[in-house]
NUTI-106081 format. One record per residue (C-alpha): residue in one letter; x, y, z. Coordinates in steps of 0.5 Angstrom, whole numbers, padded with zeros to 4 digits, always signed. Example, Ala and Ser with C-alpha at 12.3 -4.5 7.8 and 13.67 -1.06 7.14 Angstrom:
! residues 2
A+0025-0009+0016 S+0027-0002+0014 
This chain:
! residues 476
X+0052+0154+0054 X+0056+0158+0060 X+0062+0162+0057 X+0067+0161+0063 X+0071+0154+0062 X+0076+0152+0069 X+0082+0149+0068 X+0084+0146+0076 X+0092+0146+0077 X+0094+0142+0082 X+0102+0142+0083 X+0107+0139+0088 X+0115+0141+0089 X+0121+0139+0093 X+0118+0133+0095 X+0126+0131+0097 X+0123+0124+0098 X+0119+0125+0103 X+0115+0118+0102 X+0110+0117+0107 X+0108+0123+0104 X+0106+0122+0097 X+0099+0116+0098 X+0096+0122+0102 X+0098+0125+0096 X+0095+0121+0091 X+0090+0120+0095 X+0087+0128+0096 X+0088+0128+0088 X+0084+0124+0086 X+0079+0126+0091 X+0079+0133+0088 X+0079+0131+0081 X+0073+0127+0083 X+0069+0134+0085 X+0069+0134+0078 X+0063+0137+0075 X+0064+0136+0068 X+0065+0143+0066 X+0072+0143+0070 X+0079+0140+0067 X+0085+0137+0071 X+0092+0136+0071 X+0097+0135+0076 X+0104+0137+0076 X+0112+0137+0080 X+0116+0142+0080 X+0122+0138+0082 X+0127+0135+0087 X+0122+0130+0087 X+0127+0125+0088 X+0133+0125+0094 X+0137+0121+0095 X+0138+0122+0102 X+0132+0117+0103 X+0134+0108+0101 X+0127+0108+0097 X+0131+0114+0092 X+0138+0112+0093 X+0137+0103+0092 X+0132+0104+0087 X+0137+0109+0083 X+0131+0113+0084 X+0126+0109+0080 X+0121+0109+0086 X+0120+0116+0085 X+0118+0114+0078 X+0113+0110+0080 X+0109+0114+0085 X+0110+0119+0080 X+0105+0115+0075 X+0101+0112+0078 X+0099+0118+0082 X+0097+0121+0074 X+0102+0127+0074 X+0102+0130+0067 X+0108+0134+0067 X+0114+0135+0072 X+0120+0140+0071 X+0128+0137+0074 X+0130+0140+0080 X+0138+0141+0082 X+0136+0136+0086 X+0135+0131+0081 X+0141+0134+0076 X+0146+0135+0081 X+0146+0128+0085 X+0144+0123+0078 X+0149+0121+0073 X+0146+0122+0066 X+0146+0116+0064 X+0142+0114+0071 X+0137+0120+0070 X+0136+0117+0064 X+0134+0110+0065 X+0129+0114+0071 X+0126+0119+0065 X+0126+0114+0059 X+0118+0112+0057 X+0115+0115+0063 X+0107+0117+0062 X+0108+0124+0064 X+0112+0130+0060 X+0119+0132+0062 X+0121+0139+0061 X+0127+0142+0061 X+0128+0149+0057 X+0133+0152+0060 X+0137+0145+0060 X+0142+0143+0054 X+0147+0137+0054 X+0153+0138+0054 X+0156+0133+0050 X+0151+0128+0044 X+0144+0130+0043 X+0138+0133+0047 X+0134+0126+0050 X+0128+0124+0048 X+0125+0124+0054 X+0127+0132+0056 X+0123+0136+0052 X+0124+0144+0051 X+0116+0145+0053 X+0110+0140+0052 X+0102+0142+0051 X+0098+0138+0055 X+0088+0138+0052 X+0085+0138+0058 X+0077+0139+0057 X+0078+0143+0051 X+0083+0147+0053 X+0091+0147+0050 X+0096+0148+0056 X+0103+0150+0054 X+0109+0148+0059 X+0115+0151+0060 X+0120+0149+0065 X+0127+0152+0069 X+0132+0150+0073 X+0137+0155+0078 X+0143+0154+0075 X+0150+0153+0077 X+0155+0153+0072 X+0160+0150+0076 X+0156+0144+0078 X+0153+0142+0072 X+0158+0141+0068 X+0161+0137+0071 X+0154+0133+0071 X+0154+0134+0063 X+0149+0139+0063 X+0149+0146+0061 X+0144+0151+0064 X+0143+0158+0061 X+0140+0163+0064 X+0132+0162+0065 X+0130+0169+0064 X+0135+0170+0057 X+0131+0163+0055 X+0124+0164+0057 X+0125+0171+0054 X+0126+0167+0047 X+0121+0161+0049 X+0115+0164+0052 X+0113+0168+0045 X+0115+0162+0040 X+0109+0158+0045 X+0105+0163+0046 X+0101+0164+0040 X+0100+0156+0040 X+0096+0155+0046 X+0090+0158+0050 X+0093+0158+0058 X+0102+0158+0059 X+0104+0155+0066 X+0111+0155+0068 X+0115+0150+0073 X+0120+0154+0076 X+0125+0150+0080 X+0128+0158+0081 X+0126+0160+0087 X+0121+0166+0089 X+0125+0172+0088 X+0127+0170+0080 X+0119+0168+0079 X+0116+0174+0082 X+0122+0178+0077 X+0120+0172+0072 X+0112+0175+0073 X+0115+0183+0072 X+0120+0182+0065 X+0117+0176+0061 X+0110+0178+0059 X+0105+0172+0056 X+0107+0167+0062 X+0100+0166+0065 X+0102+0162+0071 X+0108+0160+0074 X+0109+0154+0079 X+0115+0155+0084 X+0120+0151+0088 X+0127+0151+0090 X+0127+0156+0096 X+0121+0152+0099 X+0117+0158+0100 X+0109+0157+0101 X+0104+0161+0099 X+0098+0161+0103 X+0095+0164+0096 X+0098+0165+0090 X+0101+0172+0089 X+0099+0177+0082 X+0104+0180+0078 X+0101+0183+0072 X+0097+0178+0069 X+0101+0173+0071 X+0100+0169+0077 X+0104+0165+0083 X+0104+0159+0086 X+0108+0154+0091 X+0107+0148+0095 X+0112+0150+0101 X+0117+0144+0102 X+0116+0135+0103 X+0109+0135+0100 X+0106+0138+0107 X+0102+0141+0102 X+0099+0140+0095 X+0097+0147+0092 X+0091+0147+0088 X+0090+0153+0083 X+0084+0154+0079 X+0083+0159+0072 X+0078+0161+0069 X+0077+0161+0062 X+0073+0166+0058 X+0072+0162+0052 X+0069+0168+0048 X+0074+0172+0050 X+0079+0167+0049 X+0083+0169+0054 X+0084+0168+0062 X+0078+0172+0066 X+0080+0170+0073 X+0084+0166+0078 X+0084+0164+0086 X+0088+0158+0089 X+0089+0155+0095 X+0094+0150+0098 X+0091+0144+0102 X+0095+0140+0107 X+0096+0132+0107 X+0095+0131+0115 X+0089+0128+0116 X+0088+0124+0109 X+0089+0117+0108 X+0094+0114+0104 X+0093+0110+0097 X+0094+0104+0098 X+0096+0103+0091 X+0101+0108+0091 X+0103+0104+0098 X+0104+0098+0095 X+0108+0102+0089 X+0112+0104+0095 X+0113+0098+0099 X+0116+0094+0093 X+0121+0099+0091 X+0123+0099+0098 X+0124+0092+0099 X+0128+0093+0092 X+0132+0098+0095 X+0133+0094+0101 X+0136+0088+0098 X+0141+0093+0093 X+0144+0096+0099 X+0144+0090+0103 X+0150+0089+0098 X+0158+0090+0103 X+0163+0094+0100 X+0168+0092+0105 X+0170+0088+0112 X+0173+0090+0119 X+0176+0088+0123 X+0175+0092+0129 X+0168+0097+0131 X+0170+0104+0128 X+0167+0110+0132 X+0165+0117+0130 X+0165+0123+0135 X+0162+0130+0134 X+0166+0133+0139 X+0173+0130+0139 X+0178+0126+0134 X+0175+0119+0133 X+0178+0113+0128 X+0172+0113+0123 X+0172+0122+0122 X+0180+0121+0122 X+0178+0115+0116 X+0174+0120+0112 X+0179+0126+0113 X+0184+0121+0109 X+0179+0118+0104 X+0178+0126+0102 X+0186+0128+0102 X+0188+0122+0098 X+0182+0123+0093 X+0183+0130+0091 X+0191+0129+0091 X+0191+0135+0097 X+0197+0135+0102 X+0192+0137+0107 X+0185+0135+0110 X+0178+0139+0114 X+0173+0135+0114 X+0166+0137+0120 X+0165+0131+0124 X+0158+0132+0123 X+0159+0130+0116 X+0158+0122+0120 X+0152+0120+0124 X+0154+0114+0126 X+0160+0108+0126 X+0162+0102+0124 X+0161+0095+0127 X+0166+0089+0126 X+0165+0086+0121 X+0162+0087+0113 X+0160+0094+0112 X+0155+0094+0106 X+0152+0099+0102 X+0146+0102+0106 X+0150+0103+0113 X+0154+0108+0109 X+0148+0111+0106 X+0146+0110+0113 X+0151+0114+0117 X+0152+0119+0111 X+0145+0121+0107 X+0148+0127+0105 X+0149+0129+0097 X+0156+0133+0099 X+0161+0133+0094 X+0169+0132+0095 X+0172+0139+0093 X+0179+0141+0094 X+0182+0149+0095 X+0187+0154+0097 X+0189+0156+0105 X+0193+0160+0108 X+0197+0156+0114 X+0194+0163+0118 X+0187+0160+0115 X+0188+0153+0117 X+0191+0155+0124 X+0184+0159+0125 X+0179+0153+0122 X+0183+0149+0128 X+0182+0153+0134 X+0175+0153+0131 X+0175+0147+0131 X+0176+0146+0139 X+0170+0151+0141 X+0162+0148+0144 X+0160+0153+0139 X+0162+0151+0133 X+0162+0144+0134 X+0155+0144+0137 X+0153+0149+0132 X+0146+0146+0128 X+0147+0147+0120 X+0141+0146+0116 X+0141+0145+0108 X+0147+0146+0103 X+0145+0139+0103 X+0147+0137+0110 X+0143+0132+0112 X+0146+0131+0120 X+0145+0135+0126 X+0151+0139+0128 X+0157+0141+0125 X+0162+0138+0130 X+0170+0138+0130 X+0174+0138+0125 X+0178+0131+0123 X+0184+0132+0120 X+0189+0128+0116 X+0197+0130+0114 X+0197+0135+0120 X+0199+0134+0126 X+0197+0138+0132 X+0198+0139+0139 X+0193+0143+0143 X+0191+0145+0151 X+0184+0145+0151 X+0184+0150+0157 X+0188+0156+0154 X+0183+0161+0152 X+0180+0161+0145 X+0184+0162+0140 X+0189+0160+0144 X+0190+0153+0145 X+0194+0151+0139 X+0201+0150+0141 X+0203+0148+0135 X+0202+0144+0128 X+0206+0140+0123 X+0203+0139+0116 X+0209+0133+0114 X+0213+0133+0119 X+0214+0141+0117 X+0211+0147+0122 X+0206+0151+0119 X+0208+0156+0115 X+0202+0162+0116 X+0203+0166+0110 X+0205+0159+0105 X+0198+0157+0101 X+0197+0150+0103 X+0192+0144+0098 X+0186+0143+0102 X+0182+0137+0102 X+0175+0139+0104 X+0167+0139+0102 X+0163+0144+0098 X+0158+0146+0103 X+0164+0150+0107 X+0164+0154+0100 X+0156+0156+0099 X+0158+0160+0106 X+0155+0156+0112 X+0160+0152+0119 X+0167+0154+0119 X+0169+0161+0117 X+0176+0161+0113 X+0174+0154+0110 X+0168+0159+0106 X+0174+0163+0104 X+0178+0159+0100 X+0182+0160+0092 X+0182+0156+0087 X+0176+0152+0089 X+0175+0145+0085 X+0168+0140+0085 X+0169+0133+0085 X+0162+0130+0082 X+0159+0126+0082 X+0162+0122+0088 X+0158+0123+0095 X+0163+0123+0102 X+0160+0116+0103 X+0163+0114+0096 X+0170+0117+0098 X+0169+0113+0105 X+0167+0105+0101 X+0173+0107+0096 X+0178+0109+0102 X+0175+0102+0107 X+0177+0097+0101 X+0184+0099+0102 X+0188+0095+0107 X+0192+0099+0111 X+0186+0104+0111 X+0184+0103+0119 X+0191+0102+0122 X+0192+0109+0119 X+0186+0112+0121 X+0187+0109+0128 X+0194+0114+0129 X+0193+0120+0132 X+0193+0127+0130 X+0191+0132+0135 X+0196+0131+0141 X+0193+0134+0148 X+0199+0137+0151 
């Protein structure tokens, strides 16, 4: 009787959707859990974000697309990204997550109001080939935002100092799925003895090879399902102890797709398709978006954000849409279509110099070129800035920062040292595109609502368009 056991991890994070990955997914696991040799165990898990709803098949199905290739690929145990907390309402997160086959675990994740769900387990044991593996699962948390969401997220490394212990003596291999980001794992590793393994995501960092801490191993599978990454443990059963590690990460190109999870997929994909087909409002005349100028759809949404948020003034990037709108019906997928970002309405304090500052931005090649990855962006460049409740008058051949003549807010001139409500997106606030609108006070989210959301509610009024179509930046 051999005394070493080996317990095989394979383990995927920050899928974001990426469907054209997943049959190849489910494809090379159940090849690898084929090489069974009998004395070998098997479990796959997710690290999170598993779900984006930047993608139809996600954003139709209320995500339960993801659902179903997550079961009928044979994962065992996910944990919840920011992606999956952040952008789903908890009674949506609900429906995906209630009944599912594979555990759900959150230790570091509370509600805010009424009891913890069923679903949402503190940490799960999973019996692989005699063995008891112990799951824990943390979540980056952002106070301000999850809140919001009704979710309260403690510190990870307060709480997996509490829970770590607790499960320790109960299970002979702890792994956690950590939704942290590679710097809090590696500290995870140091401060928090007893962890046996941690699993990462969130900052979409690839490790070739997992990384040692202590006694305390690190994997992680990069981003999109490029890669499945494959640990491997081996347990000394006389010992009862972990006697040895290794770990490598496969790519998916090249391997051929499930059709089962294909046709999982195609169904979902047809629901979601029939969902958004569902119009939301009708035009009577094409609007436009332009990345480098003032345009009717750009100047619309600048004035859904304004009116939504209560603000006297609107900044909204161009790049924000990617697409116009046709005469005609406007349904629910071509909103998604032009407007995939998980970007949330918010609301802040600038000066009137801040706001003069963004606009002669505004009418410079390298910030409206600019390319933006992240911060939940998922367009190309940053573009101008559309305005609403401003008017301004500009010579775009005056050097740079030079080429406002002059702005009116109401009616009224300016004033550079008077603080001014401004309507904006949250994305300027996380430190990225135009300088002064990261630098705002007394920052308000407005969740759960995304632009395109702002911009059905804003197509349903009637006087909607004729605004949008009154000019706001007057060359003189």
């Amino acid at each position: 009787m051999t005394r070493l056991k080996y317990l095989h991890i394979l383990h995927t994070n920050d899928l974001h959707s990426h469907f054209e990955r997943m049959p190849k997914i489910a494809t090379l696991l159940s090849q690898l859990q084929r090489e069974n040799r009998g004395d070998e165990a098997w479990i796959a898990v997710d690290v999170g974000d598993h779900m984006d709803r930047g993608r139809m098949e996600t954003e139709g199905t209320g995500g339960m697309a993801n659902r179903a290739v997550l079961e009928a690929t044979g994962y065992q145990v996910v944990t919840l990204g920011n992606n999956e907390l952040l952008t789903f309402p908890r009674e949506a997160l609900d429906r995906v997550y209630a009944g599912v086959s594979f555990s759900v675990v959150g230790t570091n994740i509370e509600p805010i109001r009424g009891s913890r769900p069923e679903w949402l387990k503190k940490w799960a044991v999973r019996e692989v080939g005699g063995l008891r593996i112990g799951f824990l699962g943390a979540t980056i948390p952002y106070p301000i935002f999850y809140e919001q969401m009704g979710w309260r997220l403690s510190d990870p490394l307060e709480v997996l100092a509490e829970w770590v212990p607790k499960i320790r003596g109960k299970v002979d291999v702890l792994v956690l799925l950590s939704h942290l980001g590679l710097s809090l794992d590696r500290r995870l590793a140091e401060e928090v003895p007893g962890i046996d393994l941690i699993l990462g995501g969130h900052t979409h960092h690839l490790l070739e090879v997992p990384e040692r801490v202590g006694n305390t191993f690190i994997a992680a599978a990069g981003k999109y399902g490029q890669h499945v990454g494959h640990v491997t443990l081996e347990w000394d059963a006389e010992r009862g102890c972990i006697a040895g590690g290794s770990g490598r990460v496969r790519p998916v190109e090249g391997i051929g797709d499930s059709e089962v999870i294909l046709r999982r997929i195609e169904l979902h994909r047809r629901e979601g398709k029939k969902f958004l087909s569902s119009p939301i409002g009708c035009l009577d005349r094409p609007l436009s978006i332009d990345w480098y100028r003032e345009s009717p759809l750009g100047n619309l949404l600048a004035d859904g954000l304004r009116e939504w948020v209560g603000a006297e003034v609107a900044l909204v990037n161009a790049g924000q849409l990617l697409g116009g709108l046709d005469r005609g019906p406007v349904t629910k997928g071509r909103l998604h279509q032009i407007c995939p970002h998980p970007i949330n309405p918010c609301k802040m304090m600038l000066t009137g110099r801040q706001i003069l500052r963004t606009l002669e931005e505004a009418l410079l090649e390298e910030f409206q070129r600019l390319k933006i990855r992240g911060f939940g962006f998922r367009g190309e460049r940053l573009g101008t800035i559309n305005v609403s409740g401003l008017q301004v008058e500009y010579r775009p051949e005056a050097k740079p920062y030079q080429k406002i003549r002059s702005v009116r807010v109401g009616g009224e001139r300016l004033q550079e040292d008077r603080k001014y409500q401004v309507a904006s997106v949250d994305m300027f606030t996380f430190g990225v595109g135009y300088f002064e609108l990261q630098n705002g006070e007394d920052v308000r989210y407005y969740l759960p609502e995304f632009l395109r959301d702002v911009l059905a509610w804003r197509l349903q009024r009637p006087e909607s368009v004729k605004d949008c179509l009154v000019p706001r930046w007057i060359r003189v």
